[in-house]
N, C-alpha and C positions, 0 to 999 in steps of 0.2 A: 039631647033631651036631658032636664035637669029633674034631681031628685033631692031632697034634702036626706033620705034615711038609707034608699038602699039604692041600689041600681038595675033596671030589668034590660034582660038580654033579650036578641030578637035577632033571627037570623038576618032579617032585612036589612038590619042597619049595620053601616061604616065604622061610624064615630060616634061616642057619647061619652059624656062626663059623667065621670064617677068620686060621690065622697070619701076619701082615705085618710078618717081621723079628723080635725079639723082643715086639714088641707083639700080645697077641692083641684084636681088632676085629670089632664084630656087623656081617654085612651080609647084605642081601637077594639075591634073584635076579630077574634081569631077561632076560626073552625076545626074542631079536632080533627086531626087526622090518623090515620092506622098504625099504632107502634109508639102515639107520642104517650108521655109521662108530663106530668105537671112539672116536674124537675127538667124537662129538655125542654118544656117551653120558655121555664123559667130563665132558661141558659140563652136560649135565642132573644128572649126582651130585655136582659139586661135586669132582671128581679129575683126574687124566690117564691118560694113555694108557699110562703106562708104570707104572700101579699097576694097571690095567686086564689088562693083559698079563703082569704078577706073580702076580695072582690067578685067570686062568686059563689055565694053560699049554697054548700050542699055538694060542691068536688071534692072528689075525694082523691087520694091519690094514685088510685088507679081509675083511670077514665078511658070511656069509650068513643071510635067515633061518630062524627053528627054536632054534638052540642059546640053553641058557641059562646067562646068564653073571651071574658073585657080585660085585655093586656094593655099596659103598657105602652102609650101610643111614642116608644122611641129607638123600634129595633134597628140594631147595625144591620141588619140585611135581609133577606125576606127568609122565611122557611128554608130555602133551597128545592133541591131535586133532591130523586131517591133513584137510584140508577143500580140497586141490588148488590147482593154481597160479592165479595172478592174472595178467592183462596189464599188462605194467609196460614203462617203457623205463628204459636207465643214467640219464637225469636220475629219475626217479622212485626208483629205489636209492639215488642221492645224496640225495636230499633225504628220503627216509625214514630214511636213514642218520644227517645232520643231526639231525632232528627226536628220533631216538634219542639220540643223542650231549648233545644239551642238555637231555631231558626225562631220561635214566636215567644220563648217562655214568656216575656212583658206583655204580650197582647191579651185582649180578650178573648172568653173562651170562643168565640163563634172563627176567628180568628185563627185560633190552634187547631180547629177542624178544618176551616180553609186549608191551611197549609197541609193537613194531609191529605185532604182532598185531592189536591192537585197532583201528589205521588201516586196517588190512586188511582187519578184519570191519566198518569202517564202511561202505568203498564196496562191502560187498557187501549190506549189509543193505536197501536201498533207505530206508531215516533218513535218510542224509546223503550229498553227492554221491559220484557211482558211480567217477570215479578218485582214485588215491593221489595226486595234487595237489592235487585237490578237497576231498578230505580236511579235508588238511592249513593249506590256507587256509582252509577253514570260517573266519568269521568270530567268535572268541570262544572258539575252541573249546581252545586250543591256548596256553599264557599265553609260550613264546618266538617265537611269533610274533609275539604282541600287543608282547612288548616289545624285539624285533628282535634277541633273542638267541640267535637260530636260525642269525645270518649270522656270530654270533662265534666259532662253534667250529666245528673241522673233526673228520669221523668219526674214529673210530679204526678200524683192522682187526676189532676185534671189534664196533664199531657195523655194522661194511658186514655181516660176516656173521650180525649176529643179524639186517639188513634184508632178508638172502637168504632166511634159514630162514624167516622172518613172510613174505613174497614168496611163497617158496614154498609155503606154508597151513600150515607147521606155526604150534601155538597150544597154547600152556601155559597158557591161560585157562580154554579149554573155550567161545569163543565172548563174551568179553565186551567192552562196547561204548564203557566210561570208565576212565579210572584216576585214579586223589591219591595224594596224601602224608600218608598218615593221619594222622602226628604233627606235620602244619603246615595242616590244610584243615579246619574245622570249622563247613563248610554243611552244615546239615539235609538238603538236600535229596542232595547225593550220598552221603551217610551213610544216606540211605533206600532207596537203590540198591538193589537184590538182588545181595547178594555172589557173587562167583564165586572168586576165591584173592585170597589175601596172598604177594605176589614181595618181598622187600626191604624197601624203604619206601614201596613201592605197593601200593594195596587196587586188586582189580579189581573190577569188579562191570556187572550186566548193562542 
């Protein structure tokens, strides 16, 4: 549905075009859900908060759920799951934080929570040890550990909070348990993997 001045939201609809400045752009709708901030949505579509806030007048930045609001129609991957908190202590946020930082620092943020996702979904799966140190010293499992480049970089701000959100059970994977570099890993055997998404330049898979 087109508008020349503003755009109306309607839980029914998919899709609609919305005006952004003189540029008109496709974008979808997205339904709040419990715990989000206009900041995590912004993070998930690839925008900010303040085109977020453009395109539907009268959000504020703290919102509730129910209403649905016109993103972005170009996210790297859906919402995700919410699979609940994990016990963790601040060394364990640091050092997942690390582990993000060395394994995704170039990627997108949805990307950087992937990857800890997956350490998350490790110690809960009962595969591989039950905490997020455990994890992560798996022996082999992990190649900046192996080659001690886990100790050379420090998070960034958005490592620490994509280590919060995966902490927290959010997961843009959908539950998967490995990640690569599809355009630099080419074992058979995690190419046999059962796929779960493609974040960046990581393939996840189960």
């Amino acid at each position: 549905m087109k508008r020349h001045n503003r755009t109306w939201l309607a839980a029914g609809l998919t899709v609609l075009f919305v005006l952004v400045g003189p540029v008109q752009a496709l974008a979808a709708t997205y339904t709040v859900q419990p715990g989000d901030t206009l900041w995590r949505i912004a993070q998930w579509f690839g925008t900010d908060v303040a085109t977020l806030e453009a395109w539907n007048p009268g959000a504020g930045w703290w919102i509730y759920p129910g209403p649905v609001l016109a993103v972005p129609d170009r996210p790297q991957v859906s919402r995700g799951t919410f699979w609940g908190t994990v016990p963790y202590s601040r060394d364990d946020l640091l050092l997942l934080a690390r582990l993000i930082e060395a394994e995704a620092g170039g990627e997108p943020y949805l990307g950087k929570v992937a990857v800890g996702a997956v350490v998350v979904n490790r110690a809960r799966s009962g595969l591989f040890p039950s905490s997020i140190r455990g994890v992560i010293y798996d022996w082999g499992q992990f190649e900046p550990v192996l080659n001690g480049y886990l100790w050379q970089v420090y998070p960034s701000q958005e490592s620490l909070q994509a280590a919060q959100e995966a902490l927290a059970g959010y997961d843009p994977t959908g539950g998967a348990l490995y990640f690569f570099a599809y355009n630099k890993v080419w074992d058979p055997y995690m190419w046999s993997r059962p796929w779960a998404t493609t974040i960046g330049g990581h393939r996840f898979t189960y």
